[in-house]
MMTF fields as JSON, N, C-alpha, C and O atoms, coordinates in Angstrom:
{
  "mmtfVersion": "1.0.0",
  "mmtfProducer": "UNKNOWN",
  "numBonds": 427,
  "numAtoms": 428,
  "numGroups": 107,
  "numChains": 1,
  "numModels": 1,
  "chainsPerModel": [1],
  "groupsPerChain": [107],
  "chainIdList": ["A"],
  "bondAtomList": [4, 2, 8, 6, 12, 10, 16, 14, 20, 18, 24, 22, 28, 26, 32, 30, 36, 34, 40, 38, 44, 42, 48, 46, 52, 50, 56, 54, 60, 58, 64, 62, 68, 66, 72, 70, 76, 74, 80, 78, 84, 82, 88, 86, 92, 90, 96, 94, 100, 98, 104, 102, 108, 106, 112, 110, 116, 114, 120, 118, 124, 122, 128, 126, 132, 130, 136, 134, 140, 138, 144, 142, 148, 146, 152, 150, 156, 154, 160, 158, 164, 162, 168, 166, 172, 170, 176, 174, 180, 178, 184, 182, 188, 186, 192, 190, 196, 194, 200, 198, 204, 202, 208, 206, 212, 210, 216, 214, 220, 218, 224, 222, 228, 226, 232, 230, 236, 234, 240, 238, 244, 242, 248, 246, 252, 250, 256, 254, 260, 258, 264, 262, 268, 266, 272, 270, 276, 274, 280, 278, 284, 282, 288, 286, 292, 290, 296, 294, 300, 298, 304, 302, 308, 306, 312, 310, 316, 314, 320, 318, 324, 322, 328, 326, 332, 330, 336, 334, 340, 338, 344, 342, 348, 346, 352, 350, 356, 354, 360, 358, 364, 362, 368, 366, 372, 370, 376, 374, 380, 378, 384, 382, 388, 386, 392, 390, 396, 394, 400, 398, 404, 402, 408, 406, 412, 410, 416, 414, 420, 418, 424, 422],
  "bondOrderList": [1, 1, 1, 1, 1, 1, 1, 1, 1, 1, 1, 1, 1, 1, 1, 1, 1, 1, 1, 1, 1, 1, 1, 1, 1, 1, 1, 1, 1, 1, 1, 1, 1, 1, 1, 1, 1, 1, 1, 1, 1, 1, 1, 1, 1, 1, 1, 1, 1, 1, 1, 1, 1, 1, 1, 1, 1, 1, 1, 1, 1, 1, 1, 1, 1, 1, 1, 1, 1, 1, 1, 1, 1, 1, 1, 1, 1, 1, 1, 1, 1, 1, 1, 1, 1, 1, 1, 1, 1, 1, 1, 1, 1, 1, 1, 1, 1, 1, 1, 1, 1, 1, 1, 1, 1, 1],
  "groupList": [{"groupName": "UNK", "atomNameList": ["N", "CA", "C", "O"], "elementList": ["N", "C", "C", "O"], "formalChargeList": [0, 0, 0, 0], "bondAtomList": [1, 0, 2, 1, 3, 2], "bondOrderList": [1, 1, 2], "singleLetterCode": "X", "chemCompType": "L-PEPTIDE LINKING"}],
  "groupTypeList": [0, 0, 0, 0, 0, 0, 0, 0, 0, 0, 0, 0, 0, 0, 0, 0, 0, 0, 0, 0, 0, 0, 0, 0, 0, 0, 0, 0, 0, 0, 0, 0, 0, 0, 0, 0, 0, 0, 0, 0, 0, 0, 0, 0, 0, 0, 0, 0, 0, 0, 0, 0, 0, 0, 0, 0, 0, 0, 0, 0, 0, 0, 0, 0, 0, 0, 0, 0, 0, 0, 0, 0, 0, 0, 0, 0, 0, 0, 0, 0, 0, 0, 0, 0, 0, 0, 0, 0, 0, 0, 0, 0, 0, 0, 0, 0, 0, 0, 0, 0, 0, 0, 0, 0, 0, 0, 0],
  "groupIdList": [1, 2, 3, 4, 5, 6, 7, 8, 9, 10, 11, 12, 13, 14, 15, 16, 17, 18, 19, 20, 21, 22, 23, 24, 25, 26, 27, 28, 29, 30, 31, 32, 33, 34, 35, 36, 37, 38, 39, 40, 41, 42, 43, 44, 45, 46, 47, 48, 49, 50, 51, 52, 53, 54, 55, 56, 57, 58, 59, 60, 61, 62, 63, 64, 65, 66, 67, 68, 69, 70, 71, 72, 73, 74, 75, 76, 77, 78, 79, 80, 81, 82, 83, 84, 85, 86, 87, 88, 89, 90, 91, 92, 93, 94, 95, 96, 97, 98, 99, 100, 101, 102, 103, 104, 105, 106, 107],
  "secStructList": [7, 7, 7, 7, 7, 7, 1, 6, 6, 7, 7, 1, 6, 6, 7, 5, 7, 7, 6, 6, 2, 2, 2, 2, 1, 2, 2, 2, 2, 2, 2, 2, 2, 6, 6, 7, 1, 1, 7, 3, 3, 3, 3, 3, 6, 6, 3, 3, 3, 3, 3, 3, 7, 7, 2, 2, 2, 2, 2, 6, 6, 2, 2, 2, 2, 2, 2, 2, 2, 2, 2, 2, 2, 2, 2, 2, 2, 6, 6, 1, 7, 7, 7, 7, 6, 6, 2, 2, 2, 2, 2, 2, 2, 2, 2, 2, 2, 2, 2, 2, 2, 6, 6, 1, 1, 7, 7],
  "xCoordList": [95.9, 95.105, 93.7, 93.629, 92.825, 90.889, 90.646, 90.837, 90.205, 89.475, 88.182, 87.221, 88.043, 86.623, 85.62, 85.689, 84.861, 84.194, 82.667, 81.976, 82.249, 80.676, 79.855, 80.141, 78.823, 77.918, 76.33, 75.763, 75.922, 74.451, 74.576, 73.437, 75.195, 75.313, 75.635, 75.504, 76.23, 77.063, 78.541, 79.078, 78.893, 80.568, 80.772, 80.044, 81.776, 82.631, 83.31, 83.813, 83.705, 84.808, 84.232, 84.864, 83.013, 82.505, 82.766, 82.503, 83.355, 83.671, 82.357, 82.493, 81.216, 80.016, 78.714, 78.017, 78.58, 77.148, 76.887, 77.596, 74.713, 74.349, 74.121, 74.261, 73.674, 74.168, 73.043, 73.071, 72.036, 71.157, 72.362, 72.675, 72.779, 73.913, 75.169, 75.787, 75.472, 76.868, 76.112, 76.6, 75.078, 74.685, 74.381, 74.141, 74.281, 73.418, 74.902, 75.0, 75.992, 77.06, 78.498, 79.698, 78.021, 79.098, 80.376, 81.32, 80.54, 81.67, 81.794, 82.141, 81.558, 82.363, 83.246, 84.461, 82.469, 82.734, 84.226, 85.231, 84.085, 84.963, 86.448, 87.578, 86.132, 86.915, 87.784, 88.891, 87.6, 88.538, 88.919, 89.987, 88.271, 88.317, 89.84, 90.3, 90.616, 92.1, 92.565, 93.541, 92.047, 92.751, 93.084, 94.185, 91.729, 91.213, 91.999, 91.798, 92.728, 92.946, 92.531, 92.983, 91.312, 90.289, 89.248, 88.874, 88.668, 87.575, 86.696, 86.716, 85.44, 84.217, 83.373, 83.189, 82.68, 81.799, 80.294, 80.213, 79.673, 78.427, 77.462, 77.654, 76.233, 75.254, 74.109, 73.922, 73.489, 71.687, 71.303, 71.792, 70.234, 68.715, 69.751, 69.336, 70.703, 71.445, 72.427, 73.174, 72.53, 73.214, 74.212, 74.164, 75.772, 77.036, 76.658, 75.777, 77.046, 77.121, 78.442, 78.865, 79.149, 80.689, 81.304, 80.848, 82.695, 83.903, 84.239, 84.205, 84.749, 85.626, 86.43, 86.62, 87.47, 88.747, 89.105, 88.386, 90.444, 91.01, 91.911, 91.933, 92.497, 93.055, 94.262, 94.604, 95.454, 96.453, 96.573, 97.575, 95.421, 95.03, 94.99, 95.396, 94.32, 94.077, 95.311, 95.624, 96.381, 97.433, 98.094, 98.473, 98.26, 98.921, 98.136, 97.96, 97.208, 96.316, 96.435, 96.273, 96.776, 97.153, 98.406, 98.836, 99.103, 101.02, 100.891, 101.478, 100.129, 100.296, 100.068, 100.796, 98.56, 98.192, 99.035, 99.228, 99.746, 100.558, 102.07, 102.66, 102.52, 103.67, 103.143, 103.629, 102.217, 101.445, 101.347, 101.698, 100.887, 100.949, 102.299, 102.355, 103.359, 104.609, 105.317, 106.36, 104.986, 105.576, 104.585, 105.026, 103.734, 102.657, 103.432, 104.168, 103.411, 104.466, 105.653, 106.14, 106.544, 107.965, 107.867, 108.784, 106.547, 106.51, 106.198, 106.625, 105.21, 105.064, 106.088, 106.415, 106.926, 107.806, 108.436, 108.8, 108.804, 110.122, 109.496, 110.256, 108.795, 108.243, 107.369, 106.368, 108.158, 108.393, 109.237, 110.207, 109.252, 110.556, 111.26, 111.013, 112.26, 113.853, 114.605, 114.545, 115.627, 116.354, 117.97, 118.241, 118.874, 120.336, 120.429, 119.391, 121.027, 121.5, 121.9, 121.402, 123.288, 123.408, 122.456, 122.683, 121.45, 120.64, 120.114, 120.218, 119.229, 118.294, 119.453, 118.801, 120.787, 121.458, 121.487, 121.313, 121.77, 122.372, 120.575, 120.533, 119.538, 118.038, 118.017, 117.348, 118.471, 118.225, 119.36, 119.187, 120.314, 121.815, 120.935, 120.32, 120.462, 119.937, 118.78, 118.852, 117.677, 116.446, 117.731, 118.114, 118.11, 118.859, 119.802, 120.049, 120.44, 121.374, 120.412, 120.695, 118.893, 118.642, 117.604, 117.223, 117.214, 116.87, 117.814, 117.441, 118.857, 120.142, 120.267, 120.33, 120.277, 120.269, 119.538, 119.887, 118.039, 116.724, 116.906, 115.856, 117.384, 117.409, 118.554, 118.494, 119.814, 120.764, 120.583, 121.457, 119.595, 119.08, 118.071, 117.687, 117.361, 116.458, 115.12, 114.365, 115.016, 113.754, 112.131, 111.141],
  "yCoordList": [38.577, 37.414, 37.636, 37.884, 37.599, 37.559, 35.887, 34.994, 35.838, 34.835, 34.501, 35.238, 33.623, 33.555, 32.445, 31.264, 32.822, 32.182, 32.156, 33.14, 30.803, 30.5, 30.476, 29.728, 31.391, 31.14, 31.188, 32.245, 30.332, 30.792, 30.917, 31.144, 30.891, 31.369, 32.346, 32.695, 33.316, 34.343, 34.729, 34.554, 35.198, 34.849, 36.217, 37.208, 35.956, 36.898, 37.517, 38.259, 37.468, 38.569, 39.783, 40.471, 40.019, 41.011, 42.019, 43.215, 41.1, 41.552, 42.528, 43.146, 42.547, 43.052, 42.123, 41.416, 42.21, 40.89, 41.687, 42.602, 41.184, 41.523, 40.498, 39.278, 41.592, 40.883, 39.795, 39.382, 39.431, 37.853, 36.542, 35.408, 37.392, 36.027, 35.798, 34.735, 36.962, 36.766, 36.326, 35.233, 36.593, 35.538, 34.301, 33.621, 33.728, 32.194, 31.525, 30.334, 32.486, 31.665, 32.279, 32.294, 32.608, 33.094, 32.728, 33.49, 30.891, 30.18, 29.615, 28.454, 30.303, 29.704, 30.777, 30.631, 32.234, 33.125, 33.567, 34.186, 33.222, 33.267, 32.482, 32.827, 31.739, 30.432, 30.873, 30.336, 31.737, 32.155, 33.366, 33.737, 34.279, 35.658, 35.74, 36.556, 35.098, 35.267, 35.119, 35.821, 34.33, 34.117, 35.293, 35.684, 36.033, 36.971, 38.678, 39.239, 39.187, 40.422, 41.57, 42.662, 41.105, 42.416, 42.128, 40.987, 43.573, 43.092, 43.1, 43.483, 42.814, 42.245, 43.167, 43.335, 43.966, 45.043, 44.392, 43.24, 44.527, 44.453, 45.366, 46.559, 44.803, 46.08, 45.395, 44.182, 46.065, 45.935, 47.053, 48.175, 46.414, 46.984, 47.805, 48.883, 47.487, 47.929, 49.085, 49.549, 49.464, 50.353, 49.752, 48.619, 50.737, 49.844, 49.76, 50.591, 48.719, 48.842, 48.37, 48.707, 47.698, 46.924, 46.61, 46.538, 46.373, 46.016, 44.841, 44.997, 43.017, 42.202, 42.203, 42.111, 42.369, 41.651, 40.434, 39.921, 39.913, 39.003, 39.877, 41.089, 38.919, 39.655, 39.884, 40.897, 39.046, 39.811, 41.071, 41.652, 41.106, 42.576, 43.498, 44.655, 42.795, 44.327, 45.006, 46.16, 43.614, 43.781, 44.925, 45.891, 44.643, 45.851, 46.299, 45.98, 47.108, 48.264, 49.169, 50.378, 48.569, 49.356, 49.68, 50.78, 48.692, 49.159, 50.38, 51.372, 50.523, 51.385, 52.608, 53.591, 52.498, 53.682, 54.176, 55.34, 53.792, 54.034, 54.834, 55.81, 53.738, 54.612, 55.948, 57.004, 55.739, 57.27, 58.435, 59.611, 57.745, 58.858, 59.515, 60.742, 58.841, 59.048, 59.618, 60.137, 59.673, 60.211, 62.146, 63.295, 61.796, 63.366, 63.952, 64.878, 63.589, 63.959, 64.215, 64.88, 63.967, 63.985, 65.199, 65.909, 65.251, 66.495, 67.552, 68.59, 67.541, 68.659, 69.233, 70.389, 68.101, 68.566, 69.258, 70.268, 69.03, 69.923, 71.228, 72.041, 71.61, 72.837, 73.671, 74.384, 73.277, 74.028, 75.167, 75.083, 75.966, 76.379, 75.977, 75.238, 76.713, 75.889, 77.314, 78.449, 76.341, 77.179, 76.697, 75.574, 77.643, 76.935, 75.859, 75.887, 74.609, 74.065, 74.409, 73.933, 75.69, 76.244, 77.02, 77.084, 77.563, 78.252, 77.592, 77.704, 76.488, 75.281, 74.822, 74.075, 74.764, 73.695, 74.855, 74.762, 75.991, 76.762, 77.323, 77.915, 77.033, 77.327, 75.89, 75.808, 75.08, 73.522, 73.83, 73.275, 74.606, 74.476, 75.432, 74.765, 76.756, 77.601, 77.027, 77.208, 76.326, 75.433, 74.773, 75.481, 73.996, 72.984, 73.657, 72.936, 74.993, 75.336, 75.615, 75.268, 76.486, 77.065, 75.832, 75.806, 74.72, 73.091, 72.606, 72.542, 72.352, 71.88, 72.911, 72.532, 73.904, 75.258, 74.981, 74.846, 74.913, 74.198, 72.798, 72.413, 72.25, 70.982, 70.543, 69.608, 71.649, 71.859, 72.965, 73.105, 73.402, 74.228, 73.798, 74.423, 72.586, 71.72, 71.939, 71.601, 72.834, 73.723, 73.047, 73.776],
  "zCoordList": [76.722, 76.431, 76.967, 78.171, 76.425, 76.681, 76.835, 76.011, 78.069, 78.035, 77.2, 77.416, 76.394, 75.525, 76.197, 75.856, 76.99, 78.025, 77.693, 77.43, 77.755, 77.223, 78.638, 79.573, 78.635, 79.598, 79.095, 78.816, 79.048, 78.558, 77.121, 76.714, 76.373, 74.905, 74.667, 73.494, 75.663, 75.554, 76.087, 77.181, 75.138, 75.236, 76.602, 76.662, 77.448, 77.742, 77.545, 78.388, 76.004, 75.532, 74.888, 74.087, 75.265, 75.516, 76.937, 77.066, 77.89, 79.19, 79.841, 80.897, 79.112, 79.518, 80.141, 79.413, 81.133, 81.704, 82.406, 82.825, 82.859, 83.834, 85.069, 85.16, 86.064, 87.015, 87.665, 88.824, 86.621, 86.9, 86.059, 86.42, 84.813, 84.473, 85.376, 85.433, 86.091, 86.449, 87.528, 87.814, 88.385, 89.661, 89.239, 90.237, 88.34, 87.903, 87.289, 86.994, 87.161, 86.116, 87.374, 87.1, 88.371, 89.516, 89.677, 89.471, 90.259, 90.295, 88.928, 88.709, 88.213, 86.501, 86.606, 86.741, 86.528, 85.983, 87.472, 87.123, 88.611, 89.366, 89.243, 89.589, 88.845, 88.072, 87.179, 87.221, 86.341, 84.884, 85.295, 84.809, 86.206, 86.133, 86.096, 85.296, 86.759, 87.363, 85.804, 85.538, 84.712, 83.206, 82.748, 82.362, 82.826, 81.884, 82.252, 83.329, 81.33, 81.449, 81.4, 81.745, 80.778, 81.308, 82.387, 82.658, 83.166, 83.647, 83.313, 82.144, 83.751, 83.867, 84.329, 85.534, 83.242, 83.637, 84.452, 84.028, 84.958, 85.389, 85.34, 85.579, 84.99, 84.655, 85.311, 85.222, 85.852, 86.675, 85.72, 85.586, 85.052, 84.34, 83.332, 82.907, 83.037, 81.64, 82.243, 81.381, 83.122, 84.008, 84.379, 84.858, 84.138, 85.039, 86.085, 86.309, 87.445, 88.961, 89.281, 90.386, 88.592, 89.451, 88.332, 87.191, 88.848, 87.777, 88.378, 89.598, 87.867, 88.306, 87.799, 86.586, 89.099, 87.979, 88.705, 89.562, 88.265, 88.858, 90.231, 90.448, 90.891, 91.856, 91.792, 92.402, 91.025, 90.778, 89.196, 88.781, 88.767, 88.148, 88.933, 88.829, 90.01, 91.179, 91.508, 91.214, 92.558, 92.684, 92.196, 92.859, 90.346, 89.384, 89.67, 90.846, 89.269, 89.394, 90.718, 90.554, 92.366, 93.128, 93.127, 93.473, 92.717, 92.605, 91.76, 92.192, 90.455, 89.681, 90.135, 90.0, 90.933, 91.612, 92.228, 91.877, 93.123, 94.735, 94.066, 94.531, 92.411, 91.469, 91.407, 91.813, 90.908, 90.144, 91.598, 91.703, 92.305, 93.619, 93.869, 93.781, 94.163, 94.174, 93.366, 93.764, 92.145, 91.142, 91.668, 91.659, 91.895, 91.919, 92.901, 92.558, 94.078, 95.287, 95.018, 95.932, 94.008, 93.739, 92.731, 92.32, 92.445, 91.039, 91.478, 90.973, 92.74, 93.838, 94.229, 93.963, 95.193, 95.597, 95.103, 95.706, 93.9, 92.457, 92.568, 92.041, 92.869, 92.241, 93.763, 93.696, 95.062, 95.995, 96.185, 95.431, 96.733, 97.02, 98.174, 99.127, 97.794, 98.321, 98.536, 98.063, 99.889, 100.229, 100.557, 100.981, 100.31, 100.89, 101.416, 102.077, 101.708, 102.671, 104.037, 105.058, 103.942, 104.909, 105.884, 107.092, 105.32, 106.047, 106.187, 107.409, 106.04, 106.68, 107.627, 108.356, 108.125, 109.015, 110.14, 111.355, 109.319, 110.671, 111.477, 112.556, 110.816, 111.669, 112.337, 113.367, 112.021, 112.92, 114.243, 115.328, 114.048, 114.985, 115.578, 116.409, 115.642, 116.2, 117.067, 118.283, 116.531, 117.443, 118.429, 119.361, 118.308, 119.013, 120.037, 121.004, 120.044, 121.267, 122.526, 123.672, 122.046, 123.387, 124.033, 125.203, 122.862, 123.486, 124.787, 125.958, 124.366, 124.94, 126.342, 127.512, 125.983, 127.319, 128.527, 129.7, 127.721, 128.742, 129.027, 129.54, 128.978, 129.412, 130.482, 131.281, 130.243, 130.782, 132.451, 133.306, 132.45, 133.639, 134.252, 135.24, 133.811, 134.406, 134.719, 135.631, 133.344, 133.259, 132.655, 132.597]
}
């Protein structure tokens, strides 16, 4: 859903303003942002400078990120190498006897 939002005689479903309208039309434009599913580009002297969104857009947008990270890490991981089980338990049993030794001689 696009919010179709009048400010000045220009619509927002352009999702494009600069930033003398979005300062003069602020708490309108703060007001709906949460409606609107897209954001709200901003431009000084015709140049992007900022994106609004609403804040549970943001919300998704970091959940998504944080999925997407996790998924990169899980795809890394796959494509480590790997080794036995057994030989990873019996190098942990090996660290751990002469631990136990030293601690046992009060060293």
């Amino acid at each position: 859903m696009c919010v179709n939002l009048q400010f000045g005689g220009e619509s927002m479903a352009t999702r494009i303003m600069g930033a003398t309208k979005v300062r003069r039309h602020f708490t309108e434009i703060l007001n709906h942002i949460g409606e609107a599913e897209e954001p709200l580009y901003i431009t000084h002297r015709g140049e992007p400078r900022a994106v609004l969104v609403g804040y549970d857009q943001f919300e998704r947008l970091i959940e998504r990120l944080e999925d997407l990270y996790d998924l990169l890490e899980i795809y890394e991981a796959s494509h480590e190498p790997t080794r036995p089980l057994e030989e990873f338990m019996a190098e942990l049993e090996a660290e751990r006897v002469p631990a136990a030794a030293k601690a046992q001689s009060g060293a």
